[in-house]
Phi, psi and omega in degrees: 000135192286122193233136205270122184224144178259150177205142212259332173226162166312317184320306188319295157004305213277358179238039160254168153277126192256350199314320199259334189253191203246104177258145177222123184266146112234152192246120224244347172234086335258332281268327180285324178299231135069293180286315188298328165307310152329279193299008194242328164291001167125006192278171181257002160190171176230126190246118189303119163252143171294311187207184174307270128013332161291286182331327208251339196281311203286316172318342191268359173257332204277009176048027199244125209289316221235011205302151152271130175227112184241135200178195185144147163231124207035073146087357183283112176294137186292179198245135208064021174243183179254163169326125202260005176301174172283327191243352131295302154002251181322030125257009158277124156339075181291327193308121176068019170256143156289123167255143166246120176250136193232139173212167168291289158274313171307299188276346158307302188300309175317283225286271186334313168321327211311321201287006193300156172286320181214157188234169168201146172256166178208140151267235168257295180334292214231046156300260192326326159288332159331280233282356185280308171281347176266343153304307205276327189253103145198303216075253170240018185278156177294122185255132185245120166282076199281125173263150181262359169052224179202111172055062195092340193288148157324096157280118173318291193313307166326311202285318184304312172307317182305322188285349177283316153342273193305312136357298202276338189272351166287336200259355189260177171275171195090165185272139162207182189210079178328123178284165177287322188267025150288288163335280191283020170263298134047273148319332173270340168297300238253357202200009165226173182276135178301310198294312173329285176352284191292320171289326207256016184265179193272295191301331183290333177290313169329293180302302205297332190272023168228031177110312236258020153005298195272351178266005144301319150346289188304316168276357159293359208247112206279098176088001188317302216265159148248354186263140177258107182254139185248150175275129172229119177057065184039013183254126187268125189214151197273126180247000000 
């Protein structure tokens, strides 16, 4: 029987085995959000930086004229990189561009993920299209829903996306066998509002006093997207 775990911060991450299962991270305000919106606007891959400095090491190795280099640390846009919400993402030219993307948290948890046999990132947007490719490619290895939360902490807007996860795998066919705090995002999906969730969250609370309302809107949106990204050789690429 296929067995399902929620795990609440990335941190969680450093006491699993990772060889055998199946990770799906998300950073639902924004990184996952954010990469995922790329690759659905046309980029051709998106690559998770540890920091600014990562970001900067690896464009300068990739031999590409045009790369997007996108971040923050601790909510802050790194400086000279663009703004990392999704709908400032999506007014740069993306098609057939690298984007290197840097976060605090989100492009951490990806990095941290990597011995996993398989990674994904997910939002809200593109639950159903995951969780959907993950029934038909996975079988029965154990899927771990990592939230990436913010610097150990419980992120509300994560746990809610995972119960959006865990939804839909319930609702898929096959046996599986539910963690508890699997269960309680779950119960927490199934009985609150996506938009509520995220505006009433500490980072959503957060966005609006710096404006950013619609790119909350924007990562509310339950199922929008179809493209699904998996990290392959460190690169988030549309499978």
């Amino acid at each position: 029987m296929q067995k399902i775990h929620v795990l609440l911060s990335k941190e969680d991450l450093d006491t699993q085995r990772l060889d055998d299962h199946v990770v799906i991270v998300l950073d639902v305000l924004f990184a996952t959000t954010s990469a995922l919106a790329a690759l659905q606007a046309g980029a051709s891959t998106v690559i998770p930086a540890l920091d600014a400095a990562d970001a900067q090491h690896i464009a300068a190795g990739l031999g590409e004229t045009h790369p997007v280099l996108s971040g923050e640390r601790n909510a802050e846009t790194l400086p000279g990189f663009a703004h990392p919400t999704p709908m400032a993402l999506l007014r740069h030219d993306l098609r057939e561009r690298t984007v290197l993307y840097s976060t605090t948290n989100g492009t951490v948890a990806l990095r941290k993920a990597r011995a996993a046999a398989q990674v994904y990132a997910a939002s809200l947007r593109n639950a159903q299209a995951t969780i959907d490719h993950v029934v038909r490619t996975q079988d029965q290895r154990t899927v771990l829903l990592v939230c990436a939360g913010s610097a150990g902490q419980f992120n509300l807007e994560d746990f809610y996306g995972a119960g959006l996860l865990v939804s839909a795998l319930q609702q898929a066919p096959g046996r599986r066998s539910y963690s508890d705090a699997a269960l309680a995002a779950a119960l927490l999906q199934q009985t609150h509002p996506a938009l509520r969730c995220l505006l009433e969250s500490r980072v959503g609370r957060l966005m609006q006093s710096r404006g950013l309302e619609q790119e909350v809107h924007y990562a509310a949106q339950t199922n929008a997207d179809t493209v699904v990204a998996q990290l392959r050789d460190g690169r988030l690429v549309r499978v």
